[in-house]
Steps between C-alpha positions, in 0.01 A plus 500: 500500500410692806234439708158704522467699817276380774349826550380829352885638582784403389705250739775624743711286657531405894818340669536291788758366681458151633753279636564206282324290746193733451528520122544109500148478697312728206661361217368113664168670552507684141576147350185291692287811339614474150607836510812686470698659848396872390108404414502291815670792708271755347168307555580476885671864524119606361285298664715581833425829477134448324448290883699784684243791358176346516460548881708714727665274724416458830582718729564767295415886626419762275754819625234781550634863457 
C-alpha cells in the first residue's frame, strides 16, 4: 500500500547525514511526537525554512547593480 503524496507533486526524496548521536536525538524527538524519524525530520526541515523565508534576516543587504 503506498502512501498518498503530501502535495500536488509527486514526492522526491532528501538525504542527510547525521552522526548517530544526531540521528539518536530525532528519532527520541520523533518518538515523544508520535511520529515517524522522516515525518518528524520533514516537518522541521519545512517549517525551518517556512521561519527562514518569512523575513529576511537581519542584517541582510540587498547587492545593488
Amino acid at each position: 500500500m503506498s502512501w498518498p503524496n503530501r502535495a500536488e507533486a509527486p514526492s522526491l526524496d532528501f538525504h542527510v547525514r547525521l552522526s548517530p548521536a544526531e540521528r539518536d536525538r530525532v528519532d527520541q524527538a520523533a518518538l515523544a511526537n508520535h511520529q515517524t524519524s522522516s515525518e518528524f525530520g520533514r516537518e522541521a526541515l519545512v517549517t525551518a525554512a517556512d521561519e527562514c523565508l518569512e523575513d529576511p534576516p537581519r542584517g541582510f543587504r540587498s547587492r545593488k547593480p
